[in-house]
N, C-alpha and C positions, 0 to 999 in steps of 0.2 A: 374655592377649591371643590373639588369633586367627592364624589360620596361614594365612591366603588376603590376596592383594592385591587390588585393584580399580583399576581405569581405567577411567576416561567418557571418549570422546569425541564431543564435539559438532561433525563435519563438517558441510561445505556439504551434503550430500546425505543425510546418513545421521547419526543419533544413536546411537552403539552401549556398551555396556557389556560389559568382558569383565574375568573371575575368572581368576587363575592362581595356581599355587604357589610354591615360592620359588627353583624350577627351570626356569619357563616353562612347564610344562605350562598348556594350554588348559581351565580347569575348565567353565567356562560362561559365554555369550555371550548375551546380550539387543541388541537393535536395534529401531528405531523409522526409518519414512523420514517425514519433516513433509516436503508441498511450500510452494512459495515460495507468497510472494502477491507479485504483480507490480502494488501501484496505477498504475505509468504504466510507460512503457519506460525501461528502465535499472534502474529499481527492483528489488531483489530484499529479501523482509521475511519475520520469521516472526511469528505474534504470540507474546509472552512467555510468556503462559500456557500456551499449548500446547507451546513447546518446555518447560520446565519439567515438563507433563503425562508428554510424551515422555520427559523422563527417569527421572523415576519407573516409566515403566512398562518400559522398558529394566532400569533395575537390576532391580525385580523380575523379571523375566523370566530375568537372568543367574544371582540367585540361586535360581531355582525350576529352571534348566538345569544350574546346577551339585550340586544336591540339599543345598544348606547353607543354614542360618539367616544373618543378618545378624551376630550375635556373634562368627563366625568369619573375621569380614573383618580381619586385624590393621591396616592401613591403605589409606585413599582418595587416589589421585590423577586430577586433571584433566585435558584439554587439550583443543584447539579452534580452528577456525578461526582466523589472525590477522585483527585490523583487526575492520572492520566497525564496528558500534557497539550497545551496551545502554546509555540512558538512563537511570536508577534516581534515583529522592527517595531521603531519608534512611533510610528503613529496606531500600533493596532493590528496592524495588518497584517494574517496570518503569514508565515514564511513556508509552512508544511503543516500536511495535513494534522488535524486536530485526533490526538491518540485518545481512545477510549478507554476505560477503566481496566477493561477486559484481556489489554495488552500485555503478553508474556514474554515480550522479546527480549527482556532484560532479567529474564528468569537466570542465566549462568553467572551475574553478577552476584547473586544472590548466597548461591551454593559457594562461591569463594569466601565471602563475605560473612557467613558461618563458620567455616572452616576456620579462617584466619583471626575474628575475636572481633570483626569491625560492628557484625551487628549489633555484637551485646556493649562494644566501646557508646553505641553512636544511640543504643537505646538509654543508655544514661543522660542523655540532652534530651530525648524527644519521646520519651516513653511508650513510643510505635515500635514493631516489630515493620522489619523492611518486608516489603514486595514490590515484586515486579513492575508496576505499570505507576510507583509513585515517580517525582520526578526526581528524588534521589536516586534510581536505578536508570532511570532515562536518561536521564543528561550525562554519566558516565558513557551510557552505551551510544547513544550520538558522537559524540567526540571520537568515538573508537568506528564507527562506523559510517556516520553522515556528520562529517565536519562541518562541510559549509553550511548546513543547516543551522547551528550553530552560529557562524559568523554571522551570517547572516541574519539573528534573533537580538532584539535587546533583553528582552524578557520571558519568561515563562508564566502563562497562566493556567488556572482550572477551565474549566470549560464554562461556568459562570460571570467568571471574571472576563472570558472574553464574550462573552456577549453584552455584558455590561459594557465595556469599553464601545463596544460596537451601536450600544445606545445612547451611549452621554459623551464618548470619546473621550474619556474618561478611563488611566490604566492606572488598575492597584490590585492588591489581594485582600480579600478579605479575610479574619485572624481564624473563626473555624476550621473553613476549608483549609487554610496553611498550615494549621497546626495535623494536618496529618498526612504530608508530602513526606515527612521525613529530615527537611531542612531546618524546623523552626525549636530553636530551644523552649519549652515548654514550660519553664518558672520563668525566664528573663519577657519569655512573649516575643523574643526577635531571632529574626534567621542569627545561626552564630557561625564565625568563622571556624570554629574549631570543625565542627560536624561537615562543611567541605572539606578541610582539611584530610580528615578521616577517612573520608570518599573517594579520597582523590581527586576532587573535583574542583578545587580554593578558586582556579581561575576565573568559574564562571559566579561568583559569589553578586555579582554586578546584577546576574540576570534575577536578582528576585526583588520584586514591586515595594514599593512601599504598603506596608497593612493598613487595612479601615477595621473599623466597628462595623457587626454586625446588620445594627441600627441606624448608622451616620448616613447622611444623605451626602451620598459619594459623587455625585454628578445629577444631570438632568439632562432627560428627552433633548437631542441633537436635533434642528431643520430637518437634516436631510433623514434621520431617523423617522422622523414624524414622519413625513412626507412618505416612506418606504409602508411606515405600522397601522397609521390612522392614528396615533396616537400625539396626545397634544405635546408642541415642541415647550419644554421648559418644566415637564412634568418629573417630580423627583424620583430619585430612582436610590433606594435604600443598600447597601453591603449585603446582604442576604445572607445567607447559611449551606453550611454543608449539609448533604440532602439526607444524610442520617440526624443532623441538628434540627432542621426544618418538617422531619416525619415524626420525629419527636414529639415538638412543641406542637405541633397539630392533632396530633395522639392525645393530646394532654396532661402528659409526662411532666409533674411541677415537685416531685418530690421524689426520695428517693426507696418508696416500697412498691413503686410498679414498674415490670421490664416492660419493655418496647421492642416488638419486632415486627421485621420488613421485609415480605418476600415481593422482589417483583425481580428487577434483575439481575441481584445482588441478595443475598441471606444474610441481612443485618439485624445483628442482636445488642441489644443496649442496656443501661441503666447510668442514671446520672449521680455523683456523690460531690461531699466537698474537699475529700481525698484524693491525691495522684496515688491510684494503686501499682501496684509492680506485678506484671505481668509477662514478663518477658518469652517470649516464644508462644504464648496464648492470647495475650487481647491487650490493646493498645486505647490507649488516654487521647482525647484532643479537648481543645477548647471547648467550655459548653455554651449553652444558648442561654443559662442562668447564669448572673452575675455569679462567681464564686464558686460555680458547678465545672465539673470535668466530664465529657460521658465517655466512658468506660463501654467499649463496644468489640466484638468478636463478628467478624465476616468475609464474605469471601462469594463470588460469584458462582452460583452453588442453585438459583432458586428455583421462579418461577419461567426463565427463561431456558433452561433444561425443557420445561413443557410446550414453550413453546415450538423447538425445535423435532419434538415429538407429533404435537398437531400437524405441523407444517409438512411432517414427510409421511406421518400416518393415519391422521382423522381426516384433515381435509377432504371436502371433495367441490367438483369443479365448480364453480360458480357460490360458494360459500361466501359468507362473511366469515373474517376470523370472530367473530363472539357465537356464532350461532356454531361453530365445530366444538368451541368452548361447553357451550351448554348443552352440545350431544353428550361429549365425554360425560360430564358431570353428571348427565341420564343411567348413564352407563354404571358410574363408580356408586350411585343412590341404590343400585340393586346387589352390589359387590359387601361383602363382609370380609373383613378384614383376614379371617380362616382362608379364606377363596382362594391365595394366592399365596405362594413361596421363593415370587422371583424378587429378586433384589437387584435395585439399580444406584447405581452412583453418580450422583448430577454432577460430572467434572468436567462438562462438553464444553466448558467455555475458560476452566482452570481451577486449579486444586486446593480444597479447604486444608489437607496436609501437608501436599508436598508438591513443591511446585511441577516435577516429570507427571505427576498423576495423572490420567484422562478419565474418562466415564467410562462406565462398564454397564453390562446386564449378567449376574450369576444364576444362575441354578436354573437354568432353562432347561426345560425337556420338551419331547415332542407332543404332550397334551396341552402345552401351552398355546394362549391368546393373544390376539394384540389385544383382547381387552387384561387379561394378565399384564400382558405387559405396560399399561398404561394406569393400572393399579400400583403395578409398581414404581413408577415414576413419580407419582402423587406422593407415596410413601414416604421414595426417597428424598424427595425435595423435605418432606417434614423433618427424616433423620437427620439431614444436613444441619438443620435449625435444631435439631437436639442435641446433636454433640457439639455447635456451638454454643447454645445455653449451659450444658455442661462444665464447657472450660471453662466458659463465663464468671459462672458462678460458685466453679471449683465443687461441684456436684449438688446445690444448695439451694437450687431453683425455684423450690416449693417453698420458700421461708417468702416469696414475693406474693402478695394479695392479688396479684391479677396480671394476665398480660396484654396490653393493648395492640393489636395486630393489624397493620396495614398493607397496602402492595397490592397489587394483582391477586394475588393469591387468596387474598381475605373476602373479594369478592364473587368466591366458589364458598356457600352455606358445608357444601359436603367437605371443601378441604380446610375451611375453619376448623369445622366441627372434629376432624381425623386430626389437626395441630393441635388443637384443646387435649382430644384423647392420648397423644403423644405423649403430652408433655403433664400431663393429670394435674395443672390449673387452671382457673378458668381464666376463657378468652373475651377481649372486648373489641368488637368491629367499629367504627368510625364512621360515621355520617360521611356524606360527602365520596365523589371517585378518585381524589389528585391530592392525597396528602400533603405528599411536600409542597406543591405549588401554595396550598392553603399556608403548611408555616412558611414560606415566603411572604404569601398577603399580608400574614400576620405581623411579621418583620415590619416589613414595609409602613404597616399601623401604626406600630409604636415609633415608625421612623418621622414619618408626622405630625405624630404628638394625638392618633387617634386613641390610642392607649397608652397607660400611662406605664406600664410593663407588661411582661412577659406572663404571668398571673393575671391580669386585666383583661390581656386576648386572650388566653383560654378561656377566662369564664365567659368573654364575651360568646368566643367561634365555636369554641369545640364540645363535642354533641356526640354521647354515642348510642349508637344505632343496632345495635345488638349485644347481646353474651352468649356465652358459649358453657355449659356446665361439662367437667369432664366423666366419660362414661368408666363407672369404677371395675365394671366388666368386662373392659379389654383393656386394663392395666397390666395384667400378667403375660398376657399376646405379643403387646407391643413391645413391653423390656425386650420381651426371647427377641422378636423381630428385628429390635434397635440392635440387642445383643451380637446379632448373626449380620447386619449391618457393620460395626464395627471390627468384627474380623475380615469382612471383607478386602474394609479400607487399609488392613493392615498386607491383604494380597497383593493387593496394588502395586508395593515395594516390587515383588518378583519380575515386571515389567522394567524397572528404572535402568536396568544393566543391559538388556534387550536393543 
């Protein structure tokens, strides 16, 4: 057996693959960006083939980075955006494009779905609050819209799940990711027929997979797999984790008095308990990555992908890398004091931490304004996102936590760590290592082996952290006004929805 682990993960933004050892060292990284295809607004799609493509060429790339054969991988683990939707016939094979997390199309199901009493019926089975892009709102809005899509599908997966299948030929769901589609009753542990019922949807109750563990060795490396990855055919390949399960357990979240949070393309905020809390209309339960744990998590596509969309049409310039526009900005914001600036932006470029009509905004602009104003503001805003989700989170109580572990894109900016610390006035801890989730996928994949003996085992073995963060107690009263004049914003927002 091999002595190297693997983790794919399939972000909203980013396809990456990275090698570690059985210590966390960082062997080798491979990444692939696929952009969206956007067929109408709200839409966010990738086609199947080409993520698939992407991944392939991710792994290879890891293993040619880390200078090893594929034999040496002793096991593969998964993870990947929740929700969204992969359609698949019987052998795997996508039927339509593979829906990204980011996907609003099913946003009017929703608003009915309030109204009428289904959410709060259907939050009694799955202790999720419904949105948009899970497949509870898809598979309704298909049927109404793309039937044959539909007919033509035996099943639906995560976007993990089908690249799994795509590497062992092998189709199931694994029980994290499931547990937060919205389908899966969350004491019984199995999809229930009542909740299509509810939905409307009982007919297609067929299309959900049979569930794995986390940990179980679901399948192994296919021929033609191999032959596509560099990777050795008959190599196992572990259930993996939802990528707020998997940034987690890489974080080193093993208890429950430190939160975890995750800005990359998504604002996900966590904490794990041995409680199913009630939260209905604020933050939602799935399976946890501990035996006996639930993690309690509040998010919403809100984060570091707001910035990027700013780089992209406003720092770049010709011939850049995107990291080196990265680390202008950050030149930029290291001279900025948080005084400096009074515009206020709203990261809802991609969908809304409130209310599903909501878009992004920029308020209080005047004409002595910057793009560097405005790119202060943005950083800003991505962190208020993450504090009024912490807020609901924790029902205003955030500070009773010892610390918070911080990963993402985001944690890899010193200045916007250091401004999320001062947000939120506890302190922060960065993470060794670039590819969290992928790492808690390795880490899966460890214990899936029998390289560790649990979940406790790999962290002490992998996880390493790499910096803190102290909060600065002299812009505590800045930032409340700041967050303060942020939240009425959000409440402006409303005046739009009738528009």
């Amino acid at each position: 057996m091999g002595t190297y682990l693997m983790g794919i993960d399939n972000g909203g933004s980013m396809i990456k693959c990275a090698i570690y050892d059985e210590k966390g060292n960082e062997a080798g990284v491979g990444s692939r960006r696929l952009p969206l295809i956007m067929p109408k607004p709200g839409m966010t799609e990738r086609r199947a083939e080409d993520v698939w493509r992407a991944n392939v060429q991710a792994i290879r790339q890891a293993l040619s980075n880390a200078g090893i054969r594929g034999g040496e991988i002793a096991a593969i683990g998964l993870t990947g955006y929740g929700n969204g939707a992969c359609f698949v016939d019987a052998r795997g094979e996508a039927v339509y494009n593979c829906i990204v997390s980011t996907d609003s199309r099913a946003s009017g199901y929703l608003d009915r779905w309030q109204k009428d009493g289904t959410e709060a019926a259907v939050y009694r089975y799955t202790y999720q609050n419904l949105w948009a892009a899970q497949p509870a709102a898809l598979l309704p809005w298909f049927r109404d819209h793309m039937p044959e899509v539909l007919r033509r599908a035996k099943y639906t997966l995560s976007i993990k799940d089908f690249i799994r299948a795509k590497l062992t030929g092998e189709i199931c769901a694994e029980i994290t990711d499931a547990s937060s589609g919205c389908l899966m009753n969350i004491k019984t542990r199995q999809y229930d027929r009542e909740i299509f019922r509810l939905l409307g949807i009982e007919e297609y109750f067929h299309m959900a997979p049979p569930f794995v563990g986390s940990t179980d060795i679901t399948g192994r490396v296919s021929r033609e797999a191999a032959a596509l990855t560099g990777l050795a055919e008959g190599t196992p390949v572990a259930g993996g984790y939802f990528d707020i399960d998997a940034g987690a357990l890489a974080s080193g979240v093993g208890d429950d008095k430190t939160l975890c949070l995750i800005a990359g393309t998504w604002s996900i905020n966590e904490y794990i308990t041995t409680d199913l809390e009630s939260g209905f209309g604020k933050f939602s339960n799935t399976v946890g990555y501990l035996p006996g744990y639930y993690v309690v998590e509040d998010s919403s596509p809100t984060s570091a992908s707001n910035f990027d969309w700013f780089v992209r049409n406003f720092a770049e310039k010709k011939g850049d890398l995107r990291h080196e526009a990265y680390l202008r900005c950050d030149d930029v914001l290291r001279q900025m004091k948080p005084e400096d600036g009074d515009v206020l932006f709203i990261p809802y470029l991609y969908a809304s931490a409130t209310n599903p009509n909501s878009k992004g905004a920029f308020f209080n602009l005047s004409g002595c304004h910057t793009r560097d104003h405005l790119m202060q503001a943005v950083y800003e805003g991505v962190a208020f996102s993450t504090m009024f989700h912490v807020k609901r989170l924790t029902g205003g109580d955030w500070r009773r936590y010892a610390c918070a572990r911080f990963s993402g894109g985001a944690s890899r900016s010193s200045v916007w760590a250091q401004m999320f610390c001062d947000v939120l006035q506890v302190p922060v801890e960065v993470l060794r290592g670039s590819e969290q989730s992928a790492m808690g996928a390795a880490m899966g994949a460890g214990m899936a082996c029998g390289r560790f003996a649990d979940a406790h085992d790999a962290i002490s073995a992998m996880t390493r952290v790499a910096g803190r963060y102290e909060p600065d107690r002299g812009r505590k009263a800045l930032y409340e006004h700041k967050f303060a004049r942020f939240e009425k914003a959000l409440d402006a927002l409303s005046l739009f929805h009738a528009i």
